[in-house]
NUDO-850337 format. One record per atom (N, C-alpha, C): residue in one letter; x, y, z. Coordinates in steps of 0.1 Angstrom, whole numbers, plus 5000, padded with zeros to 4 digits. Layout:
N
AXYZ
...
***
This chain:
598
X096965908549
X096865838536
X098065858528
X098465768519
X100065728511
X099165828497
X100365888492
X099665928477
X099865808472
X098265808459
X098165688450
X098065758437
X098265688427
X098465728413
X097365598408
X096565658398
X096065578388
X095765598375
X096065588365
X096765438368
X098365398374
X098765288379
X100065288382
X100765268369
X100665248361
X101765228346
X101165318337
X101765408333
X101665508322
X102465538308
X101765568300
X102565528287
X102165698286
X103465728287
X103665958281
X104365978267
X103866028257
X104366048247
X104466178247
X105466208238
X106466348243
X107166368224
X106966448219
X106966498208
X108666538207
X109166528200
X111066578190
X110266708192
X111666778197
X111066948201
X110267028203
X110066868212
X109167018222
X109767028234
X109667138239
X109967188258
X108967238265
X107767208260
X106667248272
X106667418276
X106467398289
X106167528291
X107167528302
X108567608305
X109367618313
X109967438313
X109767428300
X110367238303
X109767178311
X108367208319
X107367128321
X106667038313
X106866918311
X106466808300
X104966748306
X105166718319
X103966628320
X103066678338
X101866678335
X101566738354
X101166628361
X102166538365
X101866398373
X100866448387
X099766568388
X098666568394
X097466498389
X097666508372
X096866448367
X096366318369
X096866258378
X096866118380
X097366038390
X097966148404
X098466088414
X097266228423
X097166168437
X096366218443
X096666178461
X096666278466
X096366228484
X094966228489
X094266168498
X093166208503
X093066288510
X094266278516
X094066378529
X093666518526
X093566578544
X093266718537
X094966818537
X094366888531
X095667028529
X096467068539
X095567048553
X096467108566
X097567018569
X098667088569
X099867038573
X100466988560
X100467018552
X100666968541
X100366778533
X099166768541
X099466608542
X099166578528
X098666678520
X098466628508
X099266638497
X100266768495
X101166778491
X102066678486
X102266648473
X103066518470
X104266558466
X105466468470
X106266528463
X106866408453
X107166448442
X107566328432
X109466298428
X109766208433
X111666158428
X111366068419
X112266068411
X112265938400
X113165818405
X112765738410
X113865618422
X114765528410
X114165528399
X114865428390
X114365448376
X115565498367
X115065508354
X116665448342
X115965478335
X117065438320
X117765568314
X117165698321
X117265808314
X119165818318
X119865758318
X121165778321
X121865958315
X121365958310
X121766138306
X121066248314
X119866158321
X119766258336
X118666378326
X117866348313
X117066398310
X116266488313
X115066378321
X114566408328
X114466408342
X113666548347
X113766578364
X112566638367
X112666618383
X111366738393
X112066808397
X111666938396
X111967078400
X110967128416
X111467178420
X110867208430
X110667128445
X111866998448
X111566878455
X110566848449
X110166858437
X108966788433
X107966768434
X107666908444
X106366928449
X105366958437
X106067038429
X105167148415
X104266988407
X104666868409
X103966758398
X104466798388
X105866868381
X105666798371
X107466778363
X107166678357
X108266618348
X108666698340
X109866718341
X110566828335
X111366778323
X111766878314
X112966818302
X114366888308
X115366898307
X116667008306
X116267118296
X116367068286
X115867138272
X114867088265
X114667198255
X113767088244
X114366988239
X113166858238
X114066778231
X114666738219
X115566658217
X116066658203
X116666558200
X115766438194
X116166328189
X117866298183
X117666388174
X118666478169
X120166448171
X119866518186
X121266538193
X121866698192
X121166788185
X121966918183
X121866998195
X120366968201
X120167048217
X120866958226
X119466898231
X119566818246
X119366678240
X120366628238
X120366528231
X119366378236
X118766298231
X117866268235
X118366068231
X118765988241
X119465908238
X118365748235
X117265808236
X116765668234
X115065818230
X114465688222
X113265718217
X112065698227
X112465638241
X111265518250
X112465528259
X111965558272
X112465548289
X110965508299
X111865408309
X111165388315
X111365398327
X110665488336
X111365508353
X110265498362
X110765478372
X109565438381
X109865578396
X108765608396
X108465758406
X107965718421
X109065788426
X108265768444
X107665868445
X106365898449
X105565978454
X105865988470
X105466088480
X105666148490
X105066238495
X104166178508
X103166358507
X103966448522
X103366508523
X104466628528
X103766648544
X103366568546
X102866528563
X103466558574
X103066548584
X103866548599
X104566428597
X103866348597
X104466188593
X104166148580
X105466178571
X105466138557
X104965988550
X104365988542
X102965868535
X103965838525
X104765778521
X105265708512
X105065598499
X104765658488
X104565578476
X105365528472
X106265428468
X107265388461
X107065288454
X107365248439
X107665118430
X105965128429
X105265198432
X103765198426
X103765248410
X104465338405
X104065418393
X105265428387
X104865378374
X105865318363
X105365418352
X106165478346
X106365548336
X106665498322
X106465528313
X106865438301
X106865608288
X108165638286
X107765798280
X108465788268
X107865798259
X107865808246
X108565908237
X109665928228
X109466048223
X109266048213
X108166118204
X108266068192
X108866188181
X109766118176
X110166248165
X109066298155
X109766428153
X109166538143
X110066538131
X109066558117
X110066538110
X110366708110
X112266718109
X112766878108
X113466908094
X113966798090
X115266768081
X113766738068
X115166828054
X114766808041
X115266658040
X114966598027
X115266448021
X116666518012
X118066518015
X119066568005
X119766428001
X119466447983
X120466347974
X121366407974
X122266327978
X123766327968
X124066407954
X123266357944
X122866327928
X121666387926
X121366497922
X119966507915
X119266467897
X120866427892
X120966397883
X121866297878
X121066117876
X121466047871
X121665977857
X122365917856
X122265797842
X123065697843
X122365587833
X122565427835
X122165407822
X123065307815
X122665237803
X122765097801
X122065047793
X121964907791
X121764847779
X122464757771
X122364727758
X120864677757
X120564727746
X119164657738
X119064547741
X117764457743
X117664277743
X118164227751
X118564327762
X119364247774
X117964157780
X118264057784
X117163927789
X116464007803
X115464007802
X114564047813
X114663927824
X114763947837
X114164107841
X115664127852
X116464267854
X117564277859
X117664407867
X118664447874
X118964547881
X119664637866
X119564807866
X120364837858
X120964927867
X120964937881
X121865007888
X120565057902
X121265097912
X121265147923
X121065327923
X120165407926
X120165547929
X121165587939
X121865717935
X122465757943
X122365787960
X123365787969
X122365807986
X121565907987
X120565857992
X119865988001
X119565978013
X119666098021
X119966088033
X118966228038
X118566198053
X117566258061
X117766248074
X118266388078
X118866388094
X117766358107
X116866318102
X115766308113
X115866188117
X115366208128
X116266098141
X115865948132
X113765928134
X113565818127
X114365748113
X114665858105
X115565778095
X117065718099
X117965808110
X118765788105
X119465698119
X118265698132
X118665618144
X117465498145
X116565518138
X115565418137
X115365308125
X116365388111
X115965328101
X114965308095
X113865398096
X112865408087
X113165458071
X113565398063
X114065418052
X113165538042
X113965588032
X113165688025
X112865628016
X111365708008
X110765587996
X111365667985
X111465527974
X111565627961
X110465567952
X109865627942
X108865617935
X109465697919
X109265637915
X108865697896
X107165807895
X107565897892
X106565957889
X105766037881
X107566027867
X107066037852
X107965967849
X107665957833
X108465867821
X108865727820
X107765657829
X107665567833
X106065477827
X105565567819
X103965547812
X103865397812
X105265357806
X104765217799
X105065087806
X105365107820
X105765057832
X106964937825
X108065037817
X109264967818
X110064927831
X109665037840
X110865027848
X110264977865
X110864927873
X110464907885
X111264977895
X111265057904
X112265107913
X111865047921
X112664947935
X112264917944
X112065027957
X111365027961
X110865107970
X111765207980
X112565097987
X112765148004
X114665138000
X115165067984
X116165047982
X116765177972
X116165217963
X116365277951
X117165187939
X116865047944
X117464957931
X116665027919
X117264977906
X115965057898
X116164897888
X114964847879
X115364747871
X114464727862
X114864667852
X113864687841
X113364577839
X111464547836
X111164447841
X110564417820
X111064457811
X110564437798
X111664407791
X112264327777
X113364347774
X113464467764
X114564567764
X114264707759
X114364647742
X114164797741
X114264757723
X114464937719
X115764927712
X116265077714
X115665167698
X115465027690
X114165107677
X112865127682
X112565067693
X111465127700
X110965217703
X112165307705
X111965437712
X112765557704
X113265477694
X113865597687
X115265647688
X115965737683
X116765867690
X116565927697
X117365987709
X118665907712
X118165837719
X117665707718
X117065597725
X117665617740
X116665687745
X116765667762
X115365717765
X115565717782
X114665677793
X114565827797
X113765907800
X114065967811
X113065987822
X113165937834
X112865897845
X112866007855
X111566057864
X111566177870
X111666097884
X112266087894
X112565947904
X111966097917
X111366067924
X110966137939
X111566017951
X112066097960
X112366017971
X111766117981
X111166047993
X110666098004
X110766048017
X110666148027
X110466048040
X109566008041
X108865938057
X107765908056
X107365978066
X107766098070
X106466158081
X105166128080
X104566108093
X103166048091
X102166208087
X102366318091
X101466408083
X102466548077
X103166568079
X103966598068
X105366548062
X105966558053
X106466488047
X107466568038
X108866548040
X109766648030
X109366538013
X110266608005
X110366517993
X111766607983
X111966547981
X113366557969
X113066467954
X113366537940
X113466507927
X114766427922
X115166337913
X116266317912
X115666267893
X116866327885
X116266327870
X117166197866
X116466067864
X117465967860
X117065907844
X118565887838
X118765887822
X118965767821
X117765677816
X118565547809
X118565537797
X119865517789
X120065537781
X119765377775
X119365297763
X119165167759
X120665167745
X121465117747
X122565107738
X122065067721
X121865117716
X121665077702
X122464987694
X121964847695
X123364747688
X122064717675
X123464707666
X123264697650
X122764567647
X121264557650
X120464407652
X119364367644
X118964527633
X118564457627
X118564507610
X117864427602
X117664417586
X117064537582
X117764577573
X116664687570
X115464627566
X114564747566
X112664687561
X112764837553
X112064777542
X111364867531
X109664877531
X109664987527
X108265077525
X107264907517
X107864867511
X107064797501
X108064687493
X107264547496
X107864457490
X108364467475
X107664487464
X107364477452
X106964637448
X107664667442
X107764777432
X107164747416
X106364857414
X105964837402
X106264997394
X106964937381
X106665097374
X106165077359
X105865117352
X104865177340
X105965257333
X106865257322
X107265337314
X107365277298
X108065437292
X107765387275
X108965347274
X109265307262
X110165197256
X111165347258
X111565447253
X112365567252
X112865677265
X112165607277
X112665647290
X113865627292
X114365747300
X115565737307
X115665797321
X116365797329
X116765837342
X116565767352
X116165767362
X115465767371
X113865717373
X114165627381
X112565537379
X111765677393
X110565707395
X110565747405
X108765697407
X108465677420
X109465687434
X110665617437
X111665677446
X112565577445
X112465477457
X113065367458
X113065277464
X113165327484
X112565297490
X112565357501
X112465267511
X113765217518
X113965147529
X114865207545
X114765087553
X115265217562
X115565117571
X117065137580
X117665037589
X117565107606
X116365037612
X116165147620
X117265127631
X118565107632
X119265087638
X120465237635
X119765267622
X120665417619
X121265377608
X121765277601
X122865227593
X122365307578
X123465337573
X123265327555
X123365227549
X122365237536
X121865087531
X122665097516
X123064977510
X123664947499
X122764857491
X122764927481
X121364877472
X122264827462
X121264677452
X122264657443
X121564517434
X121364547422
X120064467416
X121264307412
X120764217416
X121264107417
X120863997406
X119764027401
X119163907393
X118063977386
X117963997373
X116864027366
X117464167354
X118264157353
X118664297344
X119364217329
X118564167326
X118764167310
X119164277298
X120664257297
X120964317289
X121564467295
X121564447308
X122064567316
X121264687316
X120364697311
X119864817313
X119364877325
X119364857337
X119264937349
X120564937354
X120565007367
X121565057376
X120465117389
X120965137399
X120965177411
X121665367414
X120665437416
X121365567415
X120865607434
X121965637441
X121365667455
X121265787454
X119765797464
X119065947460
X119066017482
X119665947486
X119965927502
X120765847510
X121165847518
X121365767529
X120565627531
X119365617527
X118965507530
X117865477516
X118065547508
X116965587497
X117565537483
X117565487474
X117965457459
X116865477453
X116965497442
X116365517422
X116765387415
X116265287403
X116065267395
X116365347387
X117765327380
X117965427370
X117865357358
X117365417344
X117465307330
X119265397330
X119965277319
X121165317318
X121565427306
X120265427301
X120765537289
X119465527275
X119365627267
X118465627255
X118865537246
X117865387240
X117765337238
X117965177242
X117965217255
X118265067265
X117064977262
X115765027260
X114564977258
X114364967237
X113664847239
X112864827222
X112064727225
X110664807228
X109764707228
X109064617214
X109564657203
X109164587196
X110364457191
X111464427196
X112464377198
X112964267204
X112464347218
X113364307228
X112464247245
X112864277255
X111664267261
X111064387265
X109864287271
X108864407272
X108464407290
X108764347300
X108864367310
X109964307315
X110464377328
X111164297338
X111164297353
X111264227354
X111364147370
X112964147379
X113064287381
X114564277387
X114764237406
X115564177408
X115264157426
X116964227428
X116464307437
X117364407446
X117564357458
X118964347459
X119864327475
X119864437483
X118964477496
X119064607503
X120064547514
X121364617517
X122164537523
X122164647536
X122664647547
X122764717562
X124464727556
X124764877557
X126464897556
X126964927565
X127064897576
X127564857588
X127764707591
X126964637589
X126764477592
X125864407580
X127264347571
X126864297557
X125864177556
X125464177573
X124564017571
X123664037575
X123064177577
X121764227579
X121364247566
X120564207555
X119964267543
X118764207542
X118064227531
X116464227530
X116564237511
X115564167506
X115264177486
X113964257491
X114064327480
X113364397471
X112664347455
X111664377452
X111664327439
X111064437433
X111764467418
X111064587411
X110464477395
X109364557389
X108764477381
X108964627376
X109164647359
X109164687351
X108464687343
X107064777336
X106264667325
X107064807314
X107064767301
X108164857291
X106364917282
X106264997277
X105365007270
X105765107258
X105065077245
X105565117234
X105765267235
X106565297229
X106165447222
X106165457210
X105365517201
X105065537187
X105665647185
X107065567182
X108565627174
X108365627159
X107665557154
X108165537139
X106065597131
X107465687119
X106065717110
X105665567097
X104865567094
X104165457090
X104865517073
X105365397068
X105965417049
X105765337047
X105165427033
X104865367022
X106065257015
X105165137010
X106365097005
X106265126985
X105665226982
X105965276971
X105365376968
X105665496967
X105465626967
X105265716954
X103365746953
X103265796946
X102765696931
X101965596932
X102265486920
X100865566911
X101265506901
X100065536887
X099365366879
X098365436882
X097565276875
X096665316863
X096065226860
X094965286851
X094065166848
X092465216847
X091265126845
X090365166834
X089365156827
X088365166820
X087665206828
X086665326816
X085965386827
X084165276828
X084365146824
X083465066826
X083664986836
X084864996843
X084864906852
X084164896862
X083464756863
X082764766876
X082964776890
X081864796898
X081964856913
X082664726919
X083264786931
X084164656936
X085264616933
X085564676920
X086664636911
X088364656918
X089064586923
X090264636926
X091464716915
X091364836919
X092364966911
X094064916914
X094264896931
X095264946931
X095064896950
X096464786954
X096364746970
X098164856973
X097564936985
X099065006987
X099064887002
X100164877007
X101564867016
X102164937024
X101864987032
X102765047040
X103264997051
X104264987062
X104864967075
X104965027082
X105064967093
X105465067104
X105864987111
X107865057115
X108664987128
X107964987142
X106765027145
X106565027159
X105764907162
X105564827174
X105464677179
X104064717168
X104064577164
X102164547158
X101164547162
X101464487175
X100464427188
X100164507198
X100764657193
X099964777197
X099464907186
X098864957192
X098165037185
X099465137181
X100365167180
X101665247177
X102065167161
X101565047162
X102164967150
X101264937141
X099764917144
X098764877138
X098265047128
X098265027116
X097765137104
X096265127099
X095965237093
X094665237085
X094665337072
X094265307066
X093765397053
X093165477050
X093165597044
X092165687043
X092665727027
X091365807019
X091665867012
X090965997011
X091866097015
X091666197021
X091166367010
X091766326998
X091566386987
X091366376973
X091066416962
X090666386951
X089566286943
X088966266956
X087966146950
X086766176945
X086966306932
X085266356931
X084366256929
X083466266935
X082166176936
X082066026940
X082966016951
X083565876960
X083365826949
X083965836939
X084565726926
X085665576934
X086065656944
X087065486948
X086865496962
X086865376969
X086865366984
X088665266984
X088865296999
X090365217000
X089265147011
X090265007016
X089864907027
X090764947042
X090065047052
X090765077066
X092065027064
X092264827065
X093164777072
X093964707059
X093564717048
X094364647041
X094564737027
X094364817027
X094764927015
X094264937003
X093264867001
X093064826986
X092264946979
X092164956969
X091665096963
X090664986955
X089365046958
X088164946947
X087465096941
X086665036929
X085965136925
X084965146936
X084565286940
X082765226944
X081865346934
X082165436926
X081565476920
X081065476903
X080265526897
X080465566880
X081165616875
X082365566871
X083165666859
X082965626850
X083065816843
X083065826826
X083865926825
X084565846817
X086265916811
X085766036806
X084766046799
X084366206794
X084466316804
X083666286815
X083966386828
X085066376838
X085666276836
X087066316847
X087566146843
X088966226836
X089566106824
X090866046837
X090866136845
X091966136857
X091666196871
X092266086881
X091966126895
X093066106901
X094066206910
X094766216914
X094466186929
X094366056936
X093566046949
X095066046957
X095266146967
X095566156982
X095066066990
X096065936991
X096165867004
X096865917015
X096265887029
X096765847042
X096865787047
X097865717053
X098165617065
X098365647074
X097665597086
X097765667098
X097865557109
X099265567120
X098765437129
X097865497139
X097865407151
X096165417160
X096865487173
X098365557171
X098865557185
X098065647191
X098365687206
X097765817213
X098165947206
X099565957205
X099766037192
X099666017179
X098565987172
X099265927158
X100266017147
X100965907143
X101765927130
X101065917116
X101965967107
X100965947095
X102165987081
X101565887072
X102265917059
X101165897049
X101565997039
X100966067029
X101466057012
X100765967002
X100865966989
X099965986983
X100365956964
X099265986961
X098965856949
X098065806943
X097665756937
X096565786927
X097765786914
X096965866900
X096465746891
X095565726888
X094365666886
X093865716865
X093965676858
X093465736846
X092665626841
X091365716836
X090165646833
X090765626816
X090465496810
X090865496797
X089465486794
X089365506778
X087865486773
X087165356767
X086065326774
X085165216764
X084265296757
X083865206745
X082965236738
X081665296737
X081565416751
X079865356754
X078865506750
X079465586739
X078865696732
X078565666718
X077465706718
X077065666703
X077165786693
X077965756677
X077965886670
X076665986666
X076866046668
X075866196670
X075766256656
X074666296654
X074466406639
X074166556644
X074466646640
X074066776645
X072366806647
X071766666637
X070666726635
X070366536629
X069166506634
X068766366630
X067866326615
X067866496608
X067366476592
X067766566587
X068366606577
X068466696568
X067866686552
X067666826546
X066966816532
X068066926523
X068166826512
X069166946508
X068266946489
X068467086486
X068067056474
X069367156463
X069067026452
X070467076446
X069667056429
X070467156422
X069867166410
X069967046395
X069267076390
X069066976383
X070366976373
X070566856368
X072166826362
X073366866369
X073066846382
X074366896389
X075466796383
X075966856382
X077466776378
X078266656389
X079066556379
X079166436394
X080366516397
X080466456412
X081566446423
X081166636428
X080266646427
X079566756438
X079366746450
X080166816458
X079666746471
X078066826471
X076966726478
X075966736479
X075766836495
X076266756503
X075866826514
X077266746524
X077966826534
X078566786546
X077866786561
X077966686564
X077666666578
X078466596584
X077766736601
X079166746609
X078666606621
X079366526624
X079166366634
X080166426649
X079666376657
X080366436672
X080366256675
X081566216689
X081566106689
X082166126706
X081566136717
X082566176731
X082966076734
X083365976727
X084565896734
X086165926722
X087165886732
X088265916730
X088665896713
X088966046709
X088966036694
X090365996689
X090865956700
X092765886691
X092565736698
X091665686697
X091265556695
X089465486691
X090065406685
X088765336672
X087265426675
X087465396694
X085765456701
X085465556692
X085965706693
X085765796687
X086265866679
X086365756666
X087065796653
X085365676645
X085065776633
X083365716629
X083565756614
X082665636608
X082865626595
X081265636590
X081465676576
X079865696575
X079465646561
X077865566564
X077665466553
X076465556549
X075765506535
X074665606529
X074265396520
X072865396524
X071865296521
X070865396518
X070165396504
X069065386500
X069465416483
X068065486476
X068265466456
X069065596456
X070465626461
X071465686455
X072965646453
X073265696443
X074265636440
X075565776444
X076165786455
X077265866460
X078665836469
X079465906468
X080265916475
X079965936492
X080665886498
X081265966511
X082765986513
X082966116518
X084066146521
X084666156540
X084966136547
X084866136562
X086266236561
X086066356570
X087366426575
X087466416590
X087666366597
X087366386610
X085966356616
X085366456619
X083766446621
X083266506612
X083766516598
X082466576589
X082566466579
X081366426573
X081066356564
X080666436548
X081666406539
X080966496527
X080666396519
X078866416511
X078466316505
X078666346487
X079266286480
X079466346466
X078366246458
X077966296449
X077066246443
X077966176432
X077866056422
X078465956414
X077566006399
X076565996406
X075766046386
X075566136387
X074866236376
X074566326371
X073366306376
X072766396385
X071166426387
X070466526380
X069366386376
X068266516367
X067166466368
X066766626368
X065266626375
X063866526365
X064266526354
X063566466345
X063466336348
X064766286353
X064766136360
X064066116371
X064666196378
X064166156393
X063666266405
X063066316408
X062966486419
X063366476427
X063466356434
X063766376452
X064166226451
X065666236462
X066066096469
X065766056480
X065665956491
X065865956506
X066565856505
X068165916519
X068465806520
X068965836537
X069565686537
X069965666553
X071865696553
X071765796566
X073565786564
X073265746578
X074565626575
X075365576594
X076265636596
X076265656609
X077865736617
X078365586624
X079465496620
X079965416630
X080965416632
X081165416651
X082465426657
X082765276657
X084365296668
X084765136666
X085965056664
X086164956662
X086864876650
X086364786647
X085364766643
X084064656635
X084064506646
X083964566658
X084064476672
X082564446673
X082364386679
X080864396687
X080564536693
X081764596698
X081364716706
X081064826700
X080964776686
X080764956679
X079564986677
X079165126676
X077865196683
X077765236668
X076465226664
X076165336646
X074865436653
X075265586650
X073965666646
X073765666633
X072565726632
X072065746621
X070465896617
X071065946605
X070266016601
X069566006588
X068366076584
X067966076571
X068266236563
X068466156555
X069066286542
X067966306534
X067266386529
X066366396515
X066866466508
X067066426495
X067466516485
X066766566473
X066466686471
X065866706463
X066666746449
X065566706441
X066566766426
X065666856420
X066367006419
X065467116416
X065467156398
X064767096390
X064767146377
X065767276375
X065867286357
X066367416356
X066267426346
X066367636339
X065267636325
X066867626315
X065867496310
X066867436299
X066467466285
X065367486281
X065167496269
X063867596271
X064267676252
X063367786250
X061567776245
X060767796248
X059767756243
X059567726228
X058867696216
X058567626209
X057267656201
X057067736190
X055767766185
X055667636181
X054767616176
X054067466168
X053467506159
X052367626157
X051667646147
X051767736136
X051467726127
X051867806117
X052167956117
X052667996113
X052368176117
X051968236108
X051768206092
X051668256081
X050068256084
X049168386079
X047368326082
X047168476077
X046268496071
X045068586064
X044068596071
X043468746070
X042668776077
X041668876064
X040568856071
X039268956067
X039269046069
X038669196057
X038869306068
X037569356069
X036569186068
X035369256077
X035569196089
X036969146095
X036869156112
X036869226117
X036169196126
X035869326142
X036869316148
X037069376155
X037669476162
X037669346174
X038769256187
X038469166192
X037869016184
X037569066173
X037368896166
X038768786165
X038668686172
X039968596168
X040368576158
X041768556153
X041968546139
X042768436142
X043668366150
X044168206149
X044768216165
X045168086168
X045668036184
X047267966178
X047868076189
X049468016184
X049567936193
X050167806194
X050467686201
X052167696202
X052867666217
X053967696221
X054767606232
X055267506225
X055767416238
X057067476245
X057767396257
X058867416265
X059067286269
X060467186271
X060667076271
X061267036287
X061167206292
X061567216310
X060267146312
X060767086327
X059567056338
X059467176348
X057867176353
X057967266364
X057367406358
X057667506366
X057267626364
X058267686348
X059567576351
X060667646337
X059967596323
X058667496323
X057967426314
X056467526311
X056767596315
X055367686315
X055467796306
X054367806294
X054867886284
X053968046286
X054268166287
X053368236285
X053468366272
X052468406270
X052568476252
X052468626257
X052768656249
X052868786247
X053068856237
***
C-alpha cells in the first residue's frame, strides 16, 4: 500500500514566534498514514517537500523525514530579526514514501497551504507625543486642520501587511468638535469654531490614543494635541444692560454707581463716550476699568431741579479700542430729584397789628407770606403754618396753607391787652426746614364794662344847716375798660329833689350840696347818681346808685318858759300840794325840741 494523507489539501497555521518543540511545527502523522504492517518498515513514511514557494529553504524534514514532522530553522519571525520569514502564506506540496522492500510512493497528493500568523511584539511609537495646530475663528466648516504626527509599529502586520494603526480621541472632545479620521490621523473640525466660546486661551486640548489592532492584545500610545482657535477681533462689545437707570438729588456729585458694565469678549478695551443727551454738560464718563466706566456729574451745582431739568436721557457710544467699527449704545436715564436746599422766609419779619377786643370769630388779624426757593411741586417747596406759641386760650388760629391769622377765640383787653404769637413755617421735605417769627397782636378796647359803684346804695346823714358847697359824700366809680380813652373815663349825674353839685376826680365823684340844708325843711333826700362812660355814643354804658340823705337836726335854740313865774302861795299848803305848772317851749325838732325841768 502507497502512504495516503487525508485530507490531501491542508491549511497549517503557524503563529510569529513560535519554534515548536525542537522546531518541530507540525506531526504530518496526524494525517498521512500506511496500511501496511510495520515489518520491514512498510509503514514507515518518509516525507520531502517536492515543490514549494518557501525559497529561503524555511521549512524542512529532519530525519529523511521519517520523524513526520515539519520543521522551522528557527523560530519564526515575521519580523525578520531571527529566521526571517518571507511571506505570511506558503504553499508546498509533500511526497510521501514508505520505507518498504519495494518503496510505495505518494507524490503531488498533499498540498500544504501554511500560514503564519503574526503576533503582536512591537509597542505603537509616535514620533510626537505632543502636538499643536491652530485655526482662525469662523473658519467655514467642515476642514482638515492638519495631519498627526507618524506613528509607527514594527510588527510585521503593520508594517509588511499594512494594517494600519487607529487613532481615536478619547478626551476633550465632549462636544464632538472634532473628527479624527480613523486609520489616517487627519484630524478636522466638523463645527465652525468660535474662540469667545471657549474663552482664554481659547484652545482645544485633545487627548488623541493611537493603537494597533491585535486581535487579543493590543499595544496603545497617548499623543496630547493643542488646537489652538485664533481669536480675531469680530465682535461688538455687549453690555450688562441696555438702559440704565439712576435716582439722584439735585446736589449730587461724582460718580453715578453702578457703573456702566460692558465687555468685548474678544479681549479689547472699550471707549465710552456720551454722544447725545447732556444738556448743559453736566455728565462726563470717568473709567473705573478696562472695560468698565461711571457716569460722572461734572461738579456741585450742575443740577437745579427747580430750574432746570429734571431728568435726562443720555445715549452712550461703547466703542471696541482695537477696531473702531465694532461699538454698541448704551442709554442712561437720569431722573434728578429735589433736595430741600432752601429754608422757607418770611417775607416780613416779626410784624405788629392790632384789633378790638370785640372782634368777631373768623375775623382776619393778619395773612403772613413766606417762600421757599425749593421746586413747589415738591414737598421741599410746598409750606405750612403753625402757631407754635403765645396763643393763651387759642385766641387765633393761622390757615396750614395760606397763613392767615383769624380770631377763633374771646378776647378781652382787660385780661390779655397783648399776644405775642410765635409763628412757624415749615416745608413738607423728608427733612424739613423751618422759619420762625413773631406776630404781636394788641387788643385795643371797646366799650363793653359798665361803671361800677363800690357799693349800689349809700346813706349819708349830715347835719342840719350844713353849710353850701359841703361836700356831702364821695364816691369811689371803677370802670375796666381802658381809662386813657372815653370807655373808661365816667361822669356822674345826680336826678331826684336835690339840688347839688358833682365834682368827678378820676373815679371819685364828690357830691356838694347848693343850698343850705335844714332839717326844719326837709329830713331826708333820695336821689339817683349815674356813673357814665363813653363819649355820648350809642356805646356808652351808665351805672347807677342810690344815695339817701339824711338831714340830722341840731340844738339850735334854748328852751322858753311861757308862764308866769311870779305866784303866791298859802301857808296852809301841805307839804306835796301843787302850787302852779311852769310851761316851757324849744323851737328845735326832735329830741333837741324836748324840754325837761328841773
Amino acid at each position: 500500500n502507497a502512504p495516503i494523507c487525508d485530507p490531501l489539501y491542508l491549511e497549517v497555521e503557524l503563529v510569529d514566534g513560535d519554534y515548536g518543540v525542537s522546531g518541530a511545527m507540525f506531526d504530518m502523522s496526524s494525517i498521512c498514514s500506511d496500511a501496511d504492517s510495520s515489518t520491514d518498515d512498510n509503514n514507515v513514511i518518509s516525507y520531502t517537500i517536492l515543490t514549494t514557494d518557501d525559497t529561503a529553504g524555511l521549512f524542512y524534514y529532519d530525519s529523511g523525514g521519517t520523524d513526520g514532522y515539519l520543521r522551522v530553522l528557527n523560530t519564526l519571525d515575521l519580523e525578520g530579526d531571527a529566521v526571517p520569514v518571507t511571506s505570511d502564506n506558503y504553499l508546498m506540496t509533500i511526497t510521501m514514501v514508505d520505507g518498504g522492500t519495494i518503496s510505495k510512493t505518494s507524490t503531488g497528493t498533499l498540498t500544504l497551504s501554511i500560514t503564519v500568523t503574526d503576533t503582536n511584539e512591537y509597542p505603537v511609537v509616535l514620533s510626537a507625543t505632543t502636538e499643536s495646530f491652530d485655526i482662525d475663528e469662523n473658519t467655514p466648516c467642515c476642514d482638515v486642520i492638519g495631519t498627526l504626527s507618524t506613528a509607527s509599529d514594527n510588527d510585521y502586520s503593520v508594517t509588511d501587511l499594512g494594517i494600519p494603526l487607529l487613532y481615536t480621541i478619547t478626551s476633550g472632545n465632549e462636544d464632538g468638535l472634532f473628527e479624527l479620521v480613523e486609520d489616517t490621523g487627519e484630524l478636522w473640525f466638523v463645527v465652525e469654531l468660535d474662540a469667545e466660546a471657549i474663552g482664554s486661551p481659547y484652545e482645544y486640548e485633545l487627548i488623541v490614543e493611537v493603537r494597533d489592532q491585535g486581535p487579543d492584545v493590543y499595544y496603545t500610545e497617548t499623543s496630547t494635541v493643542t488646537v489652538t482657535v485664533n481669536n480675531l477681533d469680530d465682535n461688538a462689545p455687549e453690555c450688562d444692560q441696555e438702559t440704565y437707570t439712576f435716582t439722584i438729588l439735585e446736589t449730587s456729585t461724582g460718580d453715578l454707581s453702578p457703573s456702566i458694565v460692558c465687555t468685548d469678549v474678544d479681549g479689547d478695551d472699550i471707549v465710552y463716550s456720551i454722544t447725545l443727551g447732556d444738556t448743559g454738560g453736566a455728565f462726563s464718563m470717568t473709567d473705573t476699568g478696562p472695560t468698565t466706566s461711571a457716569v460722572e456729574v461734572q461738579g456741585d451745582g450742575a443740577f437745579d431741579y427747580d430750574a432746570g431739568s429734571q431728568s435726562y436721557v443720555l445715549t452712550i457710544d461703547v466703542v471696541d479700542n482695537t477696531n473702531t467699527s465694532y461699538s454698541t449704545t448704551v442709554y442712561v436715564e437720569v431722573v434728578i430729584e429735589p433736595e430741600n436746599e432752601y429754608d422757607p422766609t418770611f417775607t416780613t419779619t416779626d410784624p405788629a397789628t392790632s384789633i378790638d377786643e370785640g372782634t368777631a370769630l373768623g375775623t382776619s388779624v393778619y395773612t403772613f407770606a413766606a417762600t421757599d426757593d425749593d421746586y413747589s411741586g415738591q414737598n421741599d417747596g410746598i409750606i405750612e403754618y403753625r402757631i407754635i406759641s403765645g396763643n393763651s386760650g387759642g385766641a387765633f388760629a393761622i390757615g396750614r396753607d395760606d397763613g392767615e391769622v383769624v380770631v377763633a377765640g374771646k378776647l378781652d383787653r382787660e385780661t390779655i391787652d397783648e399776644y405775642t404769637l410765635t409763628v412757624h413755617v415749615t416745608d413738607l421735605g423728608t427733612t424739613p426746614r423751618t422759619a420762625t417769627t413773631t406776630l404781636t397782636v394788641t387788643i385795643t378796647d371797646v366799650n363793653d364794662n359798665m361803671p361800677a359803684f363800690a357799693s349800689p346804695t349809700y346813706t349819708v346823714d349830715v347835719v342840719d344847716d350844713t353849710a353850701v358847697g359841703t361836700t356831702l359824700i364821695s364816691v369811689t366809680i371803677s370802670d375796666a375798660d381802658d381809662a386813657t380813652t372815653a370807655y373808661g373815663q365816667v361822669d356822674c349825674f345826680i336826678t331826684g329833689d336835690f339840688d347839688a353839685t358833682i365834682d368827678v376826680t378820676l373815679t371819685v365823684c364828690d357830691i356838694t350840696n347848693t343850698v343850705t340844708l335844714s332839717y326844719e325843711t326837709q329830713t331826708s333826700y333820695r336821689l339817683t347818681l349815674s356813673a357814665v362812660d363813653g363819649d355820648g355814643t350809642a356805646t356808652q354804658l351808665t351805672g347807677l346808685a342810690l344815695i339817701t340823705i339824711n338831714v340830722v337836726a341840731v340844738n339850735e335854740f334854748a328852751p322858753v318858759i311861757t308862764t308866769d313865774t311870779a305866784l303866791s302861795v298859802s301857808e296852809d299848803d301841805a307839804v306835796g300840794d301843787a302850787l302852779f305848772t311852769v310851761e316851757a317851749t324849744d323851737s328845735d325838732d326832735g329830741d333837741h325840741g324836748k324840754v325837761w325841768f328841773m
